[in-house]
PLY file of the C-alpha trace (Angstrom):
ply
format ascii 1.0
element vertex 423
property float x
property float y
property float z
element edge 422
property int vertex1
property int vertex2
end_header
108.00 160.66 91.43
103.81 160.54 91.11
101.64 159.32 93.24
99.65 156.05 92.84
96.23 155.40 94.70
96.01 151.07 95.41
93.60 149.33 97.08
95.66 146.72 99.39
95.12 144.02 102.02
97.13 144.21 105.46
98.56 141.21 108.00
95.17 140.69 109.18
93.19 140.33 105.32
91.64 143.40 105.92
91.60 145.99 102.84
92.48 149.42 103.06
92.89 151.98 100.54
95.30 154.83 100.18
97.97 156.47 97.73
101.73 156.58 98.02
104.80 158.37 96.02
106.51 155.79 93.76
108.85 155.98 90.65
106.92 153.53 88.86
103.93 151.35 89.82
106.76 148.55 90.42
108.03 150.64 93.01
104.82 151.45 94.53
104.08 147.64 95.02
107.42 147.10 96.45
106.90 150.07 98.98
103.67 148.57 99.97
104.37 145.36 100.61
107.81 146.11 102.52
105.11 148.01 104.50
103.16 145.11 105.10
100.32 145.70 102.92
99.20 143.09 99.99
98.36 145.33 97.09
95.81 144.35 94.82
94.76 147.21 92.81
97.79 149.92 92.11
97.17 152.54 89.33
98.43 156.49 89.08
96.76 159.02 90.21
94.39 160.95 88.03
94.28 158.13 85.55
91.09 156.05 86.44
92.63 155.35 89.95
90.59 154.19 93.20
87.44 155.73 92.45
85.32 156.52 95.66
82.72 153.53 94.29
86.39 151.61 94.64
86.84 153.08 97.81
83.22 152.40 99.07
83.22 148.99 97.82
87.05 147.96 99.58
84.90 149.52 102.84
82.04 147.23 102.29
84.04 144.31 101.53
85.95 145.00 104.65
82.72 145.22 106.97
81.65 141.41 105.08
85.29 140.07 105.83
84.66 141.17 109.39
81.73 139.48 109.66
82.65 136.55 107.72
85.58 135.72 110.57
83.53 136.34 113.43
81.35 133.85 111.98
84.40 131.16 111.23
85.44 130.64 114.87
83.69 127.33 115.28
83.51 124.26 113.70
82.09 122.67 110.25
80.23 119.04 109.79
82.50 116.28 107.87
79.70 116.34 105.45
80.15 120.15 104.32
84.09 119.85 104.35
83.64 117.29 101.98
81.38 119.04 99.61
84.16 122.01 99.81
86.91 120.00 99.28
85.36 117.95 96.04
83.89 121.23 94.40
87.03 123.17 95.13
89.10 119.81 93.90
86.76 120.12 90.25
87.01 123.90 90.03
91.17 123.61 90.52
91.12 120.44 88.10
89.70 122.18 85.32
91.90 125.17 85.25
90.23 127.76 87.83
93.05 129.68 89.84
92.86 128.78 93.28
92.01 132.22 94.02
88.85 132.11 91.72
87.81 128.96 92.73
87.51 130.15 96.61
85.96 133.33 95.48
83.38 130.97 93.93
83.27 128.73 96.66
82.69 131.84 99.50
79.89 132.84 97.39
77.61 130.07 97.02
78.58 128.65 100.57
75.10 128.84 102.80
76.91 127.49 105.90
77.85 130.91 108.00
80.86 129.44 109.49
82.24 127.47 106.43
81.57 131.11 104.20
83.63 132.68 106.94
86.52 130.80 106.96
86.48 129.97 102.68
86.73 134.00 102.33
89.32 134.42 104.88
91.21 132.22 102.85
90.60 133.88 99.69
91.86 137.00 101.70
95.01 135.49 102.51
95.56 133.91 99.79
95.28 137.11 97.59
97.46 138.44 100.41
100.38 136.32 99.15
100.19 133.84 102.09
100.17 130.10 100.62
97.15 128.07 100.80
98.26 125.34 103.80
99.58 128.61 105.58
95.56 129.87 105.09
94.13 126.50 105.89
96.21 126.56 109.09
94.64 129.56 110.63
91.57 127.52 111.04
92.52 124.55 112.77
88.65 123.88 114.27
87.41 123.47 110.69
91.02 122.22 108.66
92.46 119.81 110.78
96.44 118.76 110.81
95.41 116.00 108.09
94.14 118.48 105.70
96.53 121.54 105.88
99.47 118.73 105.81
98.22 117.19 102.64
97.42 120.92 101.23
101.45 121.22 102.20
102.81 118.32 100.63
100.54 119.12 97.18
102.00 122.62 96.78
106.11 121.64 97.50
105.42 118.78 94.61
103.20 120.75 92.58
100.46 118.73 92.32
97.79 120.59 94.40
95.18 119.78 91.94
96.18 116.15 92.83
96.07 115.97 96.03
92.97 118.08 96.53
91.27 115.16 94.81
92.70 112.60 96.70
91.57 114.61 99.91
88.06 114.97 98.22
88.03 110.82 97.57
89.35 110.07 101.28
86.89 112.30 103.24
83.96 111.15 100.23
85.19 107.33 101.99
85.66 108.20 105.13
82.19 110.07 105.50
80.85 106.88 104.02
82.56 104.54 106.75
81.02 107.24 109.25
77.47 107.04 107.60
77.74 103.19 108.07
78.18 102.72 111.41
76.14 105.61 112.55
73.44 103.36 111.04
74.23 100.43 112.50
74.43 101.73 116.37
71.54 104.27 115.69
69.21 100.95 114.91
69.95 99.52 118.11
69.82 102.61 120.52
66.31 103.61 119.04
64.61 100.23 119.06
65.82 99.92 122.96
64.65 103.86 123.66
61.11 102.60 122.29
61.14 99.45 123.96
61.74 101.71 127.94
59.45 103.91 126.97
56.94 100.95 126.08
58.15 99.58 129.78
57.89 102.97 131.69
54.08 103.35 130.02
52.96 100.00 130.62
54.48 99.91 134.49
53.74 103.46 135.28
49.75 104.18 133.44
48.61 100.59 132.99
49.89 98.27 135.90
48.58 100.63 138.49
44.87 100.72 136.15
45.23 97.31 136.37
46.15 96.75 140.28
42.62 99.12 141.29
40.54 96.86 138.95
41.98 93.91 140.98
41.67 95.50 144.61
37.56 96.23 143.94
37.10 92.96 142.15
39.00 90.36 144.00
39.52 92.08 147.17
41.41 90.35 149.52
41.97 87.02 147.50
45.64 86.53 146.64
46.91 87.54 143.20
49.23 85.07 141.11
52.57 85.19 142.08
53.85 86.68 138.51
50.97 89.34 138.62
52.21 90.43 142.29
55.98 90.49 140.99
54.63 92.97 138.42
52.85 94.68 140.66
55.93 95.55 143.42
58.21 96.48 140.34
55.45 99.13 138.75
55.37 100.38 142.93
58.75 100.29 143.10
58.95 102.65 139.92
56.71 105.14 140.78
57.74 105.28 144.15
61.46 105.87 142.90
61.85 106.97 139.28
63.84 110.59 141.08
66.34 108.17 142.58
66.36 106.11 139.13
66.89 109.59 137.58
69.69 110.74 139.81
71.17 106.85 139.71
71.32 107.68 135.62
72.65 111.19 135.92
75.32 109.94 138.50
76.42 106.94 135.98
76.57 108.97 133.10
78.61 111.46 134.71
81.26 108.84 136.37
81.54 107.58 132.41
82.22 110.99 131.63
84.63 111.64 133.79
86.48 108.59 133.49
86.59 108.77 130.11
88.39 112.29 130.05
91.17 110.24 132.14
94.20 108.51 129.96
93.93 105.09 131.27
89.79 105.41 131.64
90.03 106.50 128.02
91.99 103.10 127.42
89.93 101.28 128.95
87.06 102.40 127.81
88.42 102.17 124.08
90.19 98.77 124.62
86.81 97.44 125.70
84.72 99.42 122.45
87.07 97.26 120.39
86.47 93.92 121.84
82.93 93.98 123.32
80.73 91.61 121.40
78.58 92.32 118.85
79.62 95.87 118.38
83.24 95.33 118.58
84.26 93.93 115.12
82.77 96.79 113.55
84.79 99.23 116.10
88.00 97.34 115.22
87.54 96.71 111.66
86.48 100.63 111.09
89.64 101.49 113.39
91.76 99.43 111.08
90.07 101.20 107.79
90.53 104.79 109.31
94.35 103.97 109.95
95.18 102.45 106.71
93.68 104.87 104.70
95.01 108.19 106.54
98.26 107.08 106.01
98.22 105.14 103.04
96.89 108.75 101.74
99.08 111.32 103.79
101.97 108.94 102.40
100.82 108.98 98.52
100.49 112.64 98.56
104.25 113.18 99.69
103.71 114.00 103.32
107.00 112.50 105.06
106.30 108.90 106.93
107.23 109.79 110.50
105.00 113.62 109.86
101.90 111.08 108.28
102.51 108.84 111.36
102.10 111.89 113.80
99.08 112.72 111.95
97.31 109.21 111.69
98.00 109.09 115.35
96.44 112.40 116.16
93.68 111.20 114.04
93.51 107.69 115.20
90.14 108.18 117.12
90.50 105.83 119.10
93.37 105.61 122.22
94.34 101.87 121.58
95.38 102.39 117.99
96.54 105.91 118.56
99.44 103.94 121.05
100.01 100.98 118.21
100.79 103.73 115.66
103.15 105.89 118.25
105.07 102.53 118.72
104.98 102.17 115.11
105.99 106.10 114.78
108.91 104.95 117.19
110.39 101.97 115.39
110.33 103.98 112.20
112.84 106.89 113.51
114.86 103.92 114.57
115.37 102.83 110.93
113.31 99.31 112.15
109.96 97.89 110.33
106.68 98.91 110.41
105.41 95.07 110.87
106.77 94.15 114.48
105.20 97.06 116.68
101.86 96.59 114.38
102.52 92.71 115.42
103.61 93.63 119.02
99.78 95.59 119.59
97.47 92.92 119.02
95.08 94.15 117.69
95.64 94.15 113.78
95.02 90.69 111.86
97.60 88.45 110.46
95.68 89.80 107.52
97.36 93.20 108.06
100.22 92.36 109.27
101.37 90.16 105.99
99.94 93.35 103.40
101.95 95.18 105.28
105.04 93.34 105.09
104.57 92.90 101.68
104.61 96.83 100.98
107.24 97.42 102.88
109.39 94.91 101.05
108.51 95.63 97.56
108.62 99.10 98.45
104.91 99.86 97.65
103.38 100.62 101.08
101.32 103.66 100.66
99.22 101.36 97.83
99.38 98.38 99.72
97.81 100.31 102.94
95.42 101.72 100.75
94.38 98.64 99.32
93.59 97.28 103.37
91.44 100.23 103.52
89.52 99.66 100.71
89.53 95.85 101.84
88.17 96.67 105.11
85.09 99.52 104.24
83.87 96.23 102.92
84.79 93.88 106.08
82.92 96.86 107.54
79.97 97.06 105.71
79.64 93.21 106.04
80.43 93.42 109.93
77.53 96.05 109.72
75.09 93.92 108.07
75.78 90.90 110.51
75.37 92.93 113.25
71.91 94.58 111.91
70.77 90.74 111.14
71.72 89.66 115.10
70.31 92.50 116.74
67.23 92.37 115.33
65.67 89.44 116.32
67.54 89.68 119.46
65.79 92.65 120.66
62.29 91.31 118.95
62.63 88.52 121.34
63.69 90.01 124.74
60.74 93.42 123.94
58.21 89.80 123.27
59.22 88.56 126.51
59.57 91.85 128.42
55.73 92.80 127.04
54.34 89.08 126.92
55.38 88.70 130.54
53.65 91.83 131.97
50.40 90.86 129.67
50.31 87.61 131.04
50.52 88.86 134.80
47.90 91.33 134.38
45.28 88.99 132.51
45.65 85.92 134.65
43.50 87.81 137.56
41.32 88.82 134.85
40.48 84.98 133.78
39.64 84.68 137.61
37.77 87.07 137.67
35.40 86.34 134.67
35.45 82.67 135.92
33.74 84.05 139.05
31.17 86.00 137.04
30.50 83.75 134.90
29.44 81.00 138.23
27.55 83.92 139.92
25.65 84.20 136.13
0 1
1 2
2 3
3 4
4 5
5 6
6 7
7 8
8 9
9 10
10 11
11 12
12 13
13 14
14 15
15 16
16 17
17 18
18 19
19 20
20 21
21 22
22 23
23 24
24 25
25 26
26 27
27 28
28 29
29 30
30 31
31 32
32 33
33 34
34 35
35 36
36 37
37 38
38 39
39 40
40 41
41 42
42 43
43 44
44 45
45 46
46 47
47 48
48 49
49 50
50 51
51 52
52 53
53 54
54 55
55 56
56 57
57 58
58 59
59 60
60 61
61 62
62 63
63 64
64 65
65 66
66 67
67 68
68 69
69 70
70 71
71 72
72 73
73 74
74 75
75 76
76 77
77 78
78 79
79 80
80 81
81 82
82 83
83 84
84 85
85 86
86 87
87 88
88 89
89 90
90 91
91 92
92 93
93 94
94 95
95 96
96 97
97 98
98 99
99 100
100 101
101 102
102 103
103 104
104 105
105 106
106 107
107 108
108 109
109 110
110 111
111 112
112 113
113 114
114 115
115 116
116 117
117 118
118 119
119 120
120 121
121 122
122 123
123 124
124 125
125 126
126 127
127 128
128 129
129 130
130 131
131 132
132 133
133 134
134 135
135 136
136 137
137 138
138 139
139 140
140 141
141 142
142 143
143 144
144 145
145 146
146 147
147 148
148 149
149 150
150 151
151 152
152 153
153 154
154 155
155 156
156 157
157 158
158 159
159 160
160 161
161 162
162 163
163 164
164 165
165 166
166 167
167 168
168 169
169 170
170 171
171 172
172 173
173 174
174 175
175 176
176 177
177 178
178 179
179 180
180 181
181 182
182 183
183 184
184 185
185 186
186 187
187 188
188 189
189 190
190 191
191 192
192 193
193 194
194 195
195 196
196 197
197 198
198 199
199 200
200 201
201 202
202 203
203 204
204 205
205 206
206 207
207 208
208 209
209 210
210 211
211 212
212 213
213 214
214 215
215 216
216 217
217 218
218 219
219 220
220 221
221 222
222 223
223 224
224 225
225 226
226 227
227 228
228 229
229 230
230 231
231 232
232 233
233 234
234 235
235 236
236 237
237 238
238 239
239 240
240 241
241 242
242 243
243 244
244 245
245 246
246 247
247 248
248 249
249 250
250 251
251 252
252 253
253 254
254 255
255 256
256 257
257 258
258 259
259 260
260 261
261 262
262 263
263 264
264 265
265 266
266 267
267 268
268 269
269 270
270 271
271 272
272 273
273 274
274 275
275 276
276 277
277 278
278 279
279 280
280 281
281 282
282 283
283 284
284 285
285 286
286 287
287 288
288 289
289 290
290 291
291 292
292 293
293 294
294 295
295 296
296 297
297 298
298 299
299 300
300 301
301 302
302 303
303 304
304 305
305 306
306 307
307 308
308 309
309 310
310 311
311 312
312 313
313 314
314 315
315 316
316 317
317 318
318 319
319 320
320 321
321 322
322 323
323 324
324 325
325 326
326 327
327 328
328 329
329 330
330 331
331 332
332 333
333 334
334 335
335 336
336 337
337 338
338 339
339 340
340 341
341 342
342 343
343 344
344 345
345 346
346 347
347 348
348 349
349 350
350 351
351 352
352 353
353 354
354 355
355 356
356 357
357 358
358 359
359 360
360 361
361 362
362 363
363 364
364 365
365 366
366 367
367 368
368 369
369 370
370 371
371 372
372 373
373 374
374 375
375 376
376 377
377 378
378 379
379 380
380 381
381 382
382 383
383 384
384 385
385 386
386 387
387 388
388 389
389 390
390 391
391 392
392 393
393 394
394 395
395 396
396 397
397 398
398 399
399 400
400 401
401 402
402 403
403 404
404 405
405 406
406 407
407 408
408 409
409 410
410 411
411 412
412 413
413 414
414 415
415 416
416 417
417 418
418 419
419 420
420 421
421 422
């Protein structure tokens, strides 16, 4: 027997160092990792073993690991998953062992959280746990999608593979996102401006506007516009806590309802349907579907497990129901087409690519192909949208603004009229 010194990981990824009494350094790894422990440095005793700059550095690398998952707890933006998953995708593509490729990854990572969690990995992957088993121990930053895929790539042995398919569906998906984040942030800022124009105007320069008119007219009625005006910029001031409180109380029935199943329903029926802003809710609905399970499908995850998925996925409670009644007909040995028919809210469109898939036996392309199809209905839907909005809200703020500028000067025309006859 001699005695080896290693350098090994435990259960938890955290190194330790140690020796042990082994016939051979086979044995010694054996003994270790019936022990628990992941060895990944084993050498005898005496002959360049764990030197204490070894020993110091497994210490060191144990205080960073440490820190690293205390600072992996919460969650990651789309954006830097996406940069992960295409860099990691490139490094695995051209050769790099996984391992390496992480390694390289948790070093250059500047996001606290995202380094966390990409060394943990490395940990446990070095560990001998498999990737998707890794991936799964950080469900607020790899969601079921992503550690299912991860799954599917290693039983068919094409991780490589599906890592860039994973890197080419969130690199869409982020794009679909980006879209109609633009379109709805256009709207929401041009009408923030446009009450902050209104709360300025009735608020500073009504009231200006009302003293002017009290020592220059006096007691001589005021157009009935101008007086309108007038009440509603009283009105505000005398209110705008109760306005305040009226908003807060609003916004928190909305949020409450929405955290019930049917208010959720509701509220997501109506997102789909609501004009205007509704064909872009529906058509990116349909995109997100199609292409989550078009590509959980292509990368070998089983249909009723990608169904489960896309559902949990869905984003939206309407669709998430048309998919479970799709999930449902499926484990019944029926077709995908009626359910999808039965909900309503997918296009004939849809409903024939679909049936076409599923009777030439190509579905996962053929739902990938209606994804692709509709990120352009989207971006189309998008640009429609932008083009009806615009001059929409150009028109009412010209009103809203012309009508108060109006009121206020119409007094003032009287009032240089008088001047002008006392002149």
């Amino acid at each position: 027997m001699a005695n080896f010194e290693y350098i090994a990981l435990d259960a938890r990824g955290e190194e330790t160092t140690g020796s042990i009494s082994a016939s051979d350094e086979a044995d010694a790894i054996n003994q270790l990792r019936k022990s628990g422990l992941y060895p990944t440095q084993v050498v005898a005793a005496g002959k360049g073993g764990v030197s204490g700059t070894a020993k110091r550095r497994a210490k060191k690398g144990q205080k960073s690991r440490k820190k690293a998952r205390a600072s992996s707890g919460g969650r990651v933006k789309s954006k830097i998953l996406m940069i992960f998953t295409r860099q990691l995708a490139t490094l695995v593509d051209a050769g790099l062992p996984l391992l390496r490729g992480l390694s390289v990854l948790g070093k250059q990572e500047k996001n606290r959280t995202m380094a966390g969690a990409i060394n943990h990995l490395a940990d446990s992957v070095s560990g001998g746990a498999t990737f998707s088993e890794s991936l799964g121990q950080h469900p607020k930053v790899f969601d079921k999608l992503y550690v299912n895929m991860v799954k599917a790539g290693e039983l068919g042995g094409v991780l490589e593979l599906v890592l860039q398919r994973l890197a080419e569906y969130q690199e869409k998906a982020q794009k679909l996102k980006n879209r109609i984040v633009a379109a709805m942030v256009y709207p929401v800022l041009v009408l923030v401006i446009a009450v902050g124009i209104l709360v300025f105007l009735m608020a500073v320069i009504v009231p200006r506007f009302e003293r002017i008119f009290a020592e220059m007219l006096g007691d001589k009625p005021l157009p009935k516009i101008t007086q309108v005006v007038i009440n509603i910029s009283r009105w505000i001031q005398d209110q705008w806590l109760i306005l305040l409180i009226v908003g807060a109380v609003l916004y928190a029935i909305w949020k409450v309802v929405s955290m019930t199943a049917g208010g959720r329903a509701v509220i997501d029926r109506w997102k789909l349907y609501m004009p205007v802003f509704g064909p872009v809710q529906l058509k990116s609905a349909i995109a997100r579907f199609t292409r989550t399970l078009g590509t959980l499908v292509t990368s070998g995850v089983p249909i009723l497990q990608a169904l489960n998925i896309t559902r949990d996925t869905a984003g939206n409670v309407v669709v998430a129901n048309a998919i479970d009644k799709v999930h449902e007909a499926v484990r019944e040995g029926e077709s995908v087409v009626a359910p999808l028919e039965a909900s309503k809210i997918f296009p004939p469109m849809v409903i024939s690519m679909v049936d076409v898939g599923e009777e030439t036996g190509q579905l996962p392309d053929m739902l990938l192909k209606i994804a692709d199809v509709y990120d352009d209905e989207v971006d189309n839907a998008v640009d429609a949208m932008t083009s009806m909005i615009e001059p929409i809200m150009i028109v009412f703020l010209a009103g809203v603004v012309g009508t108060i500028v109006i009121a206020l000067f119409m007094p003032m025309i009287t009032i240089i009229t008088e001047m002008n006859n006392q002149g």
